[in-house]
N, C-alpha and C positions, 0 to 999 in steps of 0.2 A: 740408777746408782744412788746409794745410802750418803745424804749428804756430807757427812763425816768423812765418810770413805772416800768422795772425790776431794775433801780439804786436803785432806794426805796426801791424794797423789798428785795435787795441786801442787805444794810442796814441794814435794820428789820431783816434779816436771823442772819446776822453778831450781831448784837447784843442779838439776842436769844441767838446765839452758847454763848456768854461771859456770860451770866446772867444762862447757861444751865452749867458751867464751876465753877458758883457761888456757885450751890446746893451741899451742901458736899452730902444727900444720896436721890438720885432718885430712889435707889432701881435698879429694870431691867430696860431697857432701850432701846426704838424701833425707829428707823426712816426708812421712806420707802419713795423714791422720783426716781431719774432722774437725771444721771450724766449729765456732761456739755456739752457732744456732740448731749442728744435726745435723744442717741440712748441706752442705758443700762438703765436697774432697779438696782436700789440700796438699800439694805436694811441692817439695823445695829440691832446687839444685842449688847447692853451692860449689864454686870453683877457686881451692887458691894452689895458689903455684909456687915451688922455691926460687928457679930459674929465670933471673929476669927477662932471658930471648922466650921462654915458653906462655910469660905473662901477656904475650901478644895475643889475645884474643878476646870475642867478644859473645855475647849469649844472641843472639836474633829472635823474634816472632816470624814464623812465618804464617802460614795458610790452617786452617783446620784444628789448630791446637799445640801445631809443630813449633819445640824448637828446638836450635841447631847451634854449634859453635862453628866461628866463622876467626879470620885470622883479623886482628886490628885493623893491620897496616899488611896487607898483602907484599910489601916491598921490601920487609924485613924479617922476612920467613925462614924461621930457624926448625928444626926436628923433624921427626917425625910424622904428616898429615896423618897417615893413616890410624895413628896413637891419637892426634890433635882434633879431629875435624869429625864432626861424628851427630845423629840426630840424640838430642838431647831428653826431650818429651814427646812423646807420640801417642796418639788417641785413633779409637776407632770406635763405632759404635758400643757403647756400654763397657769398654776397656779404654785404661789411661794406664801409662806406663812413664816411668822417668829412667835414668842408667847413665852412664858415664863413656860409652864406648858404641862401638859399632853394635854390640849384641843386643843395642835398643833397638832397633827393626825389629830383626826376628824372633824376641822374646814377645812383642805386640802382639805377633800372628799366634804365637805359641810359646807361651812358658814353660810349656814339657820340653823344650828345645835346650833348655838351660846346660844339660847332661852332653850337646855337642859343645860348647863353650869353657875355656878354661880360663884364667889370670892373663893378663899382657903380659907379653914375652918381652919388656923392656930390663934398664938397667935395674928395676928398684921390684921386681914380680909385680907390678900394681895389681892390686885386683878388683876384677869387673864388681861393679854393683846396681842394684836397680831395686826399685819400687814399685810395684803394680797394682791395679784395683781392677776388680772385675765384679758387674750388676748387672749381670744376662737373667733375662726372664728364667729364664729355666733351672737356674740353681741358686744355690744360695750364696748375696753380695760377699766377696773378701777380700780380704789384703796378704800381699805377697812382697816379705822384703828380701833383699838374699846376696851373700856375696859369694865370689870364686875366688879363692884365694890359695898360695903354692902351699903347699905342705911342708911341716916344720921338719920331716925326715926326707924327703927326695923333690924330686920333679913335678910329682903330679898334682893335682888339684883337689882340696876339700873345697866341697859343696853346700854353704849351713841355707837352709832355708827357714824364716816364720813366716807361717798362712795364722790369719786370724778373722773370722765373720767377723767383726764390729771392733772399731774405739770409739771410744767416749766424747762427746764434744768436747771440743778445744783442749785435747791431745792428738799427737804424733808419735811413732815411731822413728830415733836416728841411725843411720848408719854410715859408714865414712870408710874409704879407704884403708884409712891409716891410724894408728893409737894412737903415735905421736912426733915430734921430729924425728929424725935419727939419721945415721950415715950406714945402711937407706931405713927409710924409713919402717916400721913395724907394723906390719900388717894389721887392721881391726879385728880384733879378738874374742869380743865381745859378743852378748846376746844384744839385739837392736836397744836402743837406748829411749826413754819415755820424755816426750819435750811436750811442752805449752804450744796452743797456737791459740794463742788469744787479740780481739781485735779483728780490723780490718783488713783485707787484702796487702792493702799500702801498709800496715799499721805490722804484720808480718812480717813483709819485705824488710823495713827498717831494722825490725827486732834482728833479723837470723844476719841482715847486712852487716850488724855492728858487733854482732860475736866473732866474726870473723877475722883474722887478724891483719889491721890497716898495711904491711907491709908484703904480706902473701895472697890476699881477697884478690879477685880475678875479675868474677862476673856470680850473680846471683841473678834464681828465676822463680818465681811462685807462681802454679796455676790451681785455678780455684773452678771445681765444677760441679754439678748437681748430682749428689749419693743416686739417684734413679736413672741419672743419665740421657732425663727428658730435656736437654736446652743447652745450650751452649756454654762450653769456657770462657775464663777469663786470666790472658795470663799477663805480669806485669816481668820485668827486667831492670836489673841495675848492674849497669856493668862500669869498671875504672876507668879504663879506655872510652875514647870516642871511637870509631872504624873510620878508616883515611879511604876513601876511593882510590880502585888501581886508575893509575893515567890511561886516557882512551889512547889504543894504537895508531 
C-alpha cells in the first residue's frame, strides 16, 4: 500500500472511530480486520443494551477460542434466553467467526448456511450479524462480514454480504445492528464501515471500550489470532457487570 494512500485511509478510519463514538446505540457491535504488524486477525464484539433488566449480562472466555454471553446475576433474569444467551466467537481450525445470535454455531460449520437464517423475530426486527475469516490451505485467506436484516417493504429478509481477500494492517471492517437510536431502533444500512485498530490487544480493547456509550456499553470482547492459523488465540474481555454466582441448591 502507497504510503499516502494508507495516510488517507488512516484518516477516514480515525474519523469513522469518532462519528462511531457519536452513535449513542449501535446496538451489538462487530469489527474484523488486521493488527498493525500483518500479522494477527482481530475481531471485536461490542454489546450495549437500552433496557436496563436486559443489561444483565456478561461476555465469558471459555475453552478453545469460545465466547459466550452468560446472564450477570442468574437471579434477576428478565427476556428472552433464547434472544440473550448465545455463543459469541467460535473458532475452528483456520476459521474464526464472531455474530450476535445463535446463528454463530452454524455459520462456523458453514457460511453458505447464512440463506436458512433470517432477522430476530423480536420487538425491534433486530438483525443477525457476524464476522468471519477463513485461511484454509486450499483457497484463498478471506473475510466475510454480513448482516440479515427485515425488509423495508414486507416480512422477509435482505441478505447484504462483503467477502474481501485482504485488509490492510491496522484496519477493520464495522458493522452493527442498528444506525442509530430510535423508537425501534433503524436497522444498519450501510456498507461495512473502515475503523483503526491500532496498538495492542489491551490498547484495542480500551479504544473500541470507550466509543461505546457509558450508559448503554454492556460487555466488550477482542480476539487476536494468527492470519495463518498456525498458534493459538488470544482473547481479552470487559464487561460492566461483575457475574453474581446462582446460590448452590
Amino acid at each position: 500500500m502507497l504510503d499516502h494512500v494508507r495516510e488517507q485511509l488512516l484518516v477516514q478510519a480515525q474519523e469513522n472511530l469518532i462519528a462511531a463514538g457519536q452513535n449513542r446505540y449501535p446496538g451489538r457491535l462487530l469489527v474484523i480486520g488486521v493488527d498493525e504488524t500483518g500479522q494477527r486477525l482481530i475481531q471485536i464484539l461490542g454489546i450495549t443494551v437500552r433496557s436496563a433488566p436486559n443489561q444483565n449480562r456478561v461476555l465469558t472466555r471459555g475453552t478453545d477460542g469460545r465466547v459466550f454471553t452468560e446472564f450477570a446475576d442468574p437471579s434477576q433474569v428478565t427476556g428472552n434466553p433464547e434472544l440473550l444467551l448465545y455463543d459469541a466467537m467460535l473458532e475452528r481450525k483456520d476459521v474464526y467467526i464472531v455474530g450476535n445470535g445463535k446463528h454463530t454455531g452454524p455459520l462456523l460449520a458453514d457460511v453458505g448456511s447464512i440463506i436458512d437464517w433470517t432477522y430476530e423475530k423480536d420487538s425491534s426486527s433486530t438483525p443477525r450479524i457476524f464476522a468471519a475469516y477463513q485461511c484454509q490451505n486450499d483457497r484463498e485467506p478471506h473475510f466475510v462480514v454480513g448482516i440479515l436484516r427485515k425488509s423495508l417493504f414486507d416480512d422477509s429478509c435482505d441478505r447484504d454480504l462483503l467477502t474481501c481477500e485482504s485488509v490492510g494492517p491496522g484496519f477493520g471492517w464495522l458493522i452493527s445492528t442498528y444506525d442509530k437510536d430510535g423508537n425501534p431502533p433503524p436497522s444498519f444500512s450501510r456498507r461495512p464501515i473502515l475503523m483503526p485498530l491500532r496498538g495492542t490487544i489491551d490498547e484495542i480493547m480500551t479504544t473500541y471500550w470507550y466509543i461505546l456509550d457509558p450508559e448503554y456499553r454492556v460487555a466488550l470482547a477482542v480476539k487476536s489470532a494468527p492470519l495463518d492459523g498456525n498458534g493459538p488465540s488470544n482473547v481479552c474481555t470487559m464487561n460492566k457487570k461483575r457475574r453474581v454466582q446462582a446460590p448452590q441448591a
